[in-house]
C-alpha positions in Angstrom: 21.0 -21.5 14.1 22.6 -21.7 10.7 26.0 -19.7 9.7 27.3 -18.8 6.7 30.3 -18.2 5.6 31.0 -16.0 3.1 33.9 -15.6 1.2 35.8 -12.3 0.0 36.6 -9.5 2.0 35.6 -9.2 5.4 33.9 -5.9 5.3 30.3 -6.0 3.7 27.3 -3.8 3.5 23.8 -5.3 4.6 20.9 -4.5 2.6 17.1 -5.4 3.6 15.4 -4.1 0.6 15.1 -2.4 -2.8 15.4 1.2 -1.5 18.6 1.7 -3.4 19.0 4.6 -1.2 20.2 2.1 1.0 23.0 0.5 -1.4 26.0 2.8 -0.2 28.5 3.9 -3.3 31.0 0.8 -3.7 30.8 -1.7 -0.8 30.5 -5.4 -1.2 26.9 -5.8 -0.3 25.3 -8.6 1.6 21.4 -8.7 0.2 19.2 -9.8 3.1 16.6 -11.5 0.6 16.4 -11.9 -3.4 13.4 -9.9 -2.8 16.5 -6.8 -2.6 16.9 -7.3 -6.6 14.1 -6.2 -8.6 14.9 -7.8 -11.7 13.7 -4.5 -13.9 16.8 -3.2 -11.9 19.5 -6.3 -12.8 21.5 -3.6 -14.3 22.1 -1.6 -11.2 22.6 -4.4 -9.0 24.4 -6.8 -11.3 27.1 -4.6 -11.6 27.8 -4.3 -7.9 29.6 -6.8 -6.0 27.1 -8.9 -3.8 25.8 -11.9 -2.4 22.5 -13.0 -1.5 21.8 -14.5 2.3 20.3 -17.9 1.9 16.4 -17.9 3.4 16.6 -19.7 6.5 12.9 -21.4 5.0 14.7 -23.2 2.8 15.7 -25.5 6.0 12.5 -27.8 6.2 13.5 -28.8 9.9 14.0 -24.9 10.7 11.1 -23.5 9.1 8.7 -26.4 11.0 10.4 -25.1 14.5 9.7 -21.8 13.3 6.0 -22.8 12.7 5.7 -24.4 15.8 7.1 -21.0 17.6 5.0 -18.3 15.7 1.7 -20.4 17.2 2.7 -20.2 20.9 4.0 -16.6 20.1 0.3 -15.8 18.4 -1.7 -18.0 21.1 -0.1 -15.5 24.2 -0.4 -12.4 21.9 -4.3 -12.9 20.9 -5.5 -13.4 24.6 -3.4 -10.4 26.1 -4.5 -8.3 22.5 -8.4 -9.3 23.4 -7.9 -8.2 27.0 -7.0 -4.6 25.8 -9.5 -4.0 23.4 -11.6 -5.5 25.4 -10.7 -3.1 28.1 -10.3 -0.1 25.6 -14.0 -0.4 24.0 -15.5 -1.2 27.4 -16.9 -4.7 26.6 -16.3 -8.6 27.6 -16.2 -10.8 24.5 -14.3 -14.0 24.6 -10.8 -14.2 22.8 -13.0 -16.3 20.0 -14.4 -13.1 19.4 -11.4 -10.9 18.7 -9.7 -13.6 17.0 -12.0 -13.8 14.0 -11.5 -10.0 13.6 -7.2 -10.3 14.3 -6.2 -12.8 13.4 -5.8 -12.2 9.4 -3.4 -9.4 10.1 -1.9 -10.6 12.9 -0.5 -14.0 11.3 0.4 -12.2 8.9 2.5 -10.0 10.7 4.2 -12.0 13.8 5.4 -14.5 10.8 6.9 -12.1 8.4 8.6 -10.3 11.2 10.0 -13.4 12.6 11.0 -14.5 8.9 13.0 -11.3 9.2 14.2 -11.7 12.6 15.7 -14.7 11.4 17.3 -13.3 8.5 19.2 -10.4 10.4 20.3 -13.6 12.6 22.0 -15.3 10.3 23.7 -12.1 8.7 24.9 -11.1 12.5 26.0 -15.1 12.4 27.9 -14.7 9.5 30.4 -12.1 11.2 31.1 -10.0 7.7 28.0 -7.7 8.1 29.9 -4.2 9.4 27.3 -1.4 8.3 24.1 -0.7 7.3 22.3 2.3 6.3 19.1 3.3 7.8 16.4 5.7 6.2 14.8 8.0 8.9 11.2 7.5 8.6 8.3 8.5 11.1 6.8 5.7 12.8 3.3 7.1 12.3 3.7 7.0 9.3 4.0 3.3 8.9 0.6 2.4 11.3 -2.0 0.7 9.2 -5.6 1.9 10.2 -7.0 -1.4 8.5 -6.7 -4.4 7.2 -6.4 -2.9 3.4 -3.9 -0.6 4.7 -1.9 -3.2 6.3 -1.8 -5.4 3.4 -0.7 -1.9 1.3 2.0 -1.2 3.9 3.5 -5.0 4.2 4.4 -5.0 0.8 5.9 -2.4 0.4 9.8 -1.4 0.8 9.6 1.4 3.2 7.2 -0.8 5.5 10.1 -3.4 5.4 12.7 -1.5 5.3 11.5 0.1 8.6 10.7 -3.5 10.2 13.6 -4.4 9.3 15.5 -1.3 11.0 13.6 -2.1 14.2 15.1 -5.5 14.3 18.4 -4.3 13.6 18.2 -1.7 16.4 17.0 -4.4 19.2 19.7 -6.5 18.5 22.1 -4.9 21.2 23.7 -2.6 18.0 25.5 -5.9 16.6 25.2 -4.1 13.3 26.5 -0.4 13.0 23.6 1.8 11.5 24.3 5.2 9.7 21.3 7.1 9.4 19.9 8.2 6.1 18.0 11.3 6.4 15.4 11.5 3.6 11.6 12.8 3.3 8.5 9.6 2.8 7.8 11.2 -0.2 10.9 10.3 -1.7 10.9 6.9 -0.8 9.0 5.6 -4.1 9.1 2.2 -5.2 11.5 1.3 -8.4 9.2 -1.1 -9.8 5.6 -1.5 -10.5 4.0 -5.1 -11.4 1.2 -4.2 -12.7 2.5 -2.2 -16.0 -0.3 -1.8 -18.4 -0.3 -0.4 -22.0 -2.9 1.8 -23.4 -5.6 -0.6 -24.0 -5.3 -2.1 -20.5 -5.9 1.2 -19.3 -9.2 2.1 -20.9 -9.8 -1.3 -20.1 -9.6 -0.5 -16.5 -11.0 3.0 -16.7 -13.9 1.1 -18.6 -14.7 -1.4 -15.8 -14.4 1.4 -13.1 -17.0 3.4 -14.8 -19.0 0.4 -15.2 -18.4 -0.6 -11.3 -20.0 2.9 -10.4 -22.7 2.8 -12.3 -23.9 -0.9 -10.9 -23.3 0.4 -7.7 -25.4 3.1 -8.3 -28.3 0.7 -9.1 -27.2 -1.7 -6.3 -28.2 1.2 -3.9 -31.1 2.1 -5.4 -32.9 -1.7 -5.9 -31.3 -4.1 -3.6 -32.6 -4.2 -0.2 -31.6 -4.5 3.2 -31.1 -7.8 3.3 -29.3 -7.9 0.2 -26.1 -10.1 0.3 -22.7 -7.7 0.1 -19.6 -9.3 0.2 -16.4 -7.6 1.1 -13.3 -8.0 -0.1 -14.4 -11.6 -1.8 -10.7 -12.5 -3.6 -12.6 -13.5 -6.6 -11.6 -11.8 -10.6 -14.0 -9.5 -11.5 -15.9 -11.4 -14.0 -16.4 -14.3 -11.3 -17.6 -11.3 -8.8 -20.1 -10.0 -11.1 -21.6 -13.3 -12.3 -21.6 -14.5 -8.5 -23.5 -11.2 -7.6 -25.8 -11.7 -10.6 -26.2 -15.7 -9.2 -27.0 -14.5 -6.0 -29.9 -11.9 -7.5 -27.9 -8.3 -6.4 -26.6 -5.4 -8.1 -22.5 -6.1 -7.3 -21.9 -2.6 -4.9 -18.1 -1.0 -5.0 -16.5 -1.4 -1.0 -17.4 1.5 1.0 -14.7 2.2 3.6 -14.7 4.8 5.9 -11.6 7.0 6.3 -9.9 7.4 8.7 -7.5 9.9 10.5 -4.7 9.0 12.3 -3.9 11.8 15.3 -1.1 11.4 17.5 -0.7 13.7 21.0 
């Protein structure tokens, strides 16, 4: 494992995200990530004292051990997670089965959470963390019910902020934690990437309406064994000329909803 050493005071603030709820008032502040500075809010966090933890990626030897880890810790996960579905839905399909349907999500999740785990390591390695400030948010509240959801949900601050808490919290309370009590509907992101201006809008509003209205068609003409792809990662012009290649009406994504109970 990697230490820094930081220079300044030895007193410091750790922050894991953009939630500025999490910033304190005046402490130095130790930024888990340079994913913690939005950069439409450089004049919040400029002015504050700070450093920046170093990602432990940037170690080629590191992140290849890291690799190599994540892959054993995904190989026993996927056979014990396809022994409880399997139990759970009553059937007996091989681990081949439930790893075309996991493994997407679950990649993607063992190795951003072990990129974190990491990160918290080397700011408890560093020694000057003393604090940091947790937000109180319900854990079912941070359950994806599907791969959309998850993708939503992993990007987003108070998804990481409370994977990020979790870690903090199983490492045997090396790092203090106040709690911040605060509603989920509070918790709104400062920034948005996708800004548009008026004529991107009725350009979107525009192709929506245009969407529903194939879609429309696609369900009246196109038969049953029509080709539908989900989720296909393409821009929407190459979408609907692949559609029209393939002879189909291109049809919206129809997802059930679902509704999350807990006992």
């Amino acid at each position: 494992m990697h230490i820094y050493i930081y220079k300044g005071v030895n007193q410091i603030l750790l922050v894991t995200t953009a939630l500025e709820e999490t910033w304190g008032k005046e402490e130095e502040i130790l930024f888990l990530g340079e994913w913690c500075k939005l950069y439409e809010r450089k004049n919040v966090w400029n002015k504050r004292k700070s450093q920046t933890l170093a990602d432990p990626w940037s170690d080629r030897e590191r992140r290849y051990d890291a690799y190599k880890y994540t892959e054993k810790v995904y190989g026993t996960i996927i056979e014990l997670l396809a022994c409880d579905l399997n139990r759970v839905h009553k059937l007996n399909y091989p681990v081949r089965y439930w790893q075309i349907i996991c493994e997407p999500w679950l990649r993607l999740f063992i190795d951003s959470t072990y990129h974190t785990w990491e990160c918290v390591s080397d700011a408890i390695a560093s020694g000057k963390v003393t604090e940091v400030l947790e937000i109180k948010i319900k854990a079912e509240n941070q359950i994806p019910v599907d791969m959309t959801d998850f993708e939503i949900k992993s990007t987003s601050d108070v998804w990481n902020h409370y994977i990020s808490s979790l870690i903090i919290n199983a490492r045997f309370n090396k790092i203090p934690t106040r709690i911040i009590e605060k509603k989920n509907d509070d918790l709104k992101p400062t920034e948005r990437f996708q800004k548009k201006n008026t004529a991107r809008k009725f350009m979107s509003l525009g192709y929506k309406l245009l969407i529903k209205c194939v879609s429309y068609l696609g369900l009246m003409f196109n038969s049953s064994k029509s080709i539908f792809i989900s989720n296909p990662y393409l821009s929407k012009r190459n979408y609907i000329n692949l559609m029209f290649k393939l002879g189909v009406f291109p049809i919206s994504n129809v997802q059930p909803k679902f509704y999350q109970r807990y006992k």
